[in-house]
N, C-alpha and C positions, 0 to 999 in steps of 0.2 A: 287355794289360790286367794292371796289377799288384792282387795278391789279400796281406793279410799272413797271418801265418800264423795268428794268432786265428780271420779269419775261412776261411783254406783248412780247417782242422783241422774249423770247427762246420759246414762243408758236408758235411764227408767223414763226419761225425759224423748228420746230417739224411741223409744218403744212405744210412746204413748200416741206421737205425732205420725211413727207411721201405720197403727192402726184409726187411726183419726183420716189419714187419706187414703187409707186401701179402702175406707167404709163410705168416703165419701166420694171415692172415683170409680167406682167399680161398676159401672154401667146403668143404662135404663132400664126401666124395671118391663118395657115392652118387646126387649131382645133386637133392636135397633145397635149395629157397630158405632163407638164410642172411640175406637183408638185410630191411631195413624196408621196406614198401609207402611208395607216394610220398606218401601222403597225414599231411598231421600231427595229425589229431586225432585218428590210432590209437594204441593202445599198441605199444611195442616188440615187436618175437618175441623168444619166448626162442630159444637156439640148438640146441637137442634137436630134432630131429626124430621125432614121433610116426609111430607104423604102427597099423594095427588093421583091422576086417572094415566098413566103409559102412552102416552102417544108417540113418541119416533127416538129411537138411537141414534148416535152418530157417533163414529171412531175415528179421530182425525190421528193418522200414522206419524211416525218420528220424521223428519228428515234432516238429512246428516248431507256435507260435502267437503272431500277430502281440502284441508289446507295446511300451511308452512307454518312451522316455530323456528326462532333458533333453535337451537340443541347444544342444552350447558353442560361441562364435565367438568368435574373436580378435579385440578389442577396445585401439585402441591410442590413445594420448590424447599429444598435444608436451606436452614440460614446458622446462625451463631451468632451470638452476643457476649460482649463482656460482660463480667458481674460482679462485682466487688463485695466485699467483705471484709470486717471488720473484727475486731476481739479488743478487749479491756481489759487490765490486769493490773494487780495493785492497787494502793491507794495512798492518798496526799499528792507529796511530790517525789513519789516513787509511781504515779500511775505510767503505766505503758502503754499505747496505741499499736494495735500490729496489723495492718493492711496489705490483702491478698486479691489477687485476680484469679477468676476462673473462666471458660469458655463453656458456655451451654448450649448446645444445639438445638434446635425445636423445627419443625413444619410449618411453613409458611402457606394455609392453603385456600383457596377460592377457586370459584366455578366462573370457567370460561367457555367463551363461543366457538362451539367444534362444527360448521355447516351447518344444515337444518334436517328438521324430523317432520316428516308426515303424520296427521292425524286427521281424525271425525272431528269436524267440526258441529256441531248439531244448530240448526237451523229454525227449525220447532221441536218441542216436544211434543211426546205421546200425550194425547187427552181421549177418554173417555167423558162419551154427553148423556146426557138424559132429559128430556122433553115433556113437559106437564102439563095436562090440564086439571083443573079444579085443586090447583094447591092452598093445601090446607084447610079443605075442604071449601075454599069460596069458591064458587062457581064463575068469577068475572075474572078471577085469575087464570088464564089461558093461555099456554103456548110461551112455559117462562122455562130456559135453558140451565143446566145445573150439571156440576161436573163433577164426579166420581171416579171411585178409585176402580180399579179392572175387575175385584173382585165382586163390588155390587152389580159393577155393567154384564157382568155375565150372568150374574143371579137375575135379571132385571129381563135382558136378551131371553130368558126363557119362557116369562112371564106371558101371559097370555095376553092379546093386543086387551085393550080399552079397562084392560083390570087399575086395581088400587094397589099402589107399593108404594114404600117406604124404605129410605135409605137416610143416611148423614153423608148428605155433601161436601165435599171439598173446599170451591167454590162458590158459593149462591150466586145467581142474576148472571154471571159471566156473561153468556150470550156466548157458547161455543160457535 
């Protein structure tokens, strides 16, 4: 397989840069989560991982209430146009001009208003909280609200009251 040198150099190049950030993104080195949860209606985490002493949960549920849309459907209608056409032949004053018509058909289409559609509308989102005292280890920090994603809150939910953990938040301060 021949490769030239443009494209050997931008491989060697793409090869270098992505062991450069799998080395530099690849987590904490104290086993604290670092990536986004799978779901995309959350917000990012930031990359700090918080500590503090477990004081109180709180799961605030989804709420949803049906409402109306339009409801659009693709609506397509034939149309035709003229088209002209043209041909050149000869040269001097022997050229020729020979002009023809044709009829081309095509799809006319856009989405129109057919009644309306019910859906979920969502009202709040799911939030999982978590509750701290002694973040980061000050002691004057007390009772500061942080929001995680489902799978720290159920690692966390298990946890023994008044213990120490450690997660990457969501949110910092929210104040669930």
């Amino acid at each position: 397989m021949f490769v030239s040198g443009g494209r050997l150099r931008a491989a060697g190049v793409t090869a270098i840069l992505l062991a450069v950030l799998t080395a530099c993104g690849g987590g904490t080195s104290n086993g604290a989560r670092t990536t986004a949860p799978a779901t995309t209606a959350s917000p990012t985490p930031t990359q700090n991982p918080v500590h503090g002493i477990k004081d109180t949960l709180r799961h605030v549920t989804r709420r949803t209430t049906p409402a109306t849309r339009p409801h659009l459907v693709r609506s397509c209608t034939p149309g035709t146009r003229q088209v002209r056409h043209t041909s050149r032949s000869g040269s001097g004053s022997h050229r020729r001009t020979r002009t023809w018509y044709t009829t081309e058909h095509y799809q006319n289409c856009h989405k129109v208003r057919s009644g309306t559609e019910t859906y979920r509308r969502e009202l709040r989102p799911e939030r999982w909280c978590v509750l701290l005292d002694d973040v980061g280890g000050d002691r004057k920090r007390d009772d500061v609200w942080f929001r995680v994603d489902h799978v720290d809150y159920n690692r966390i939910l298990t946890a023994d009251d008044h213990t120490r953990v450690q997660f990457v938040p969501l949110l910092p301060n929210t104040g669930c």
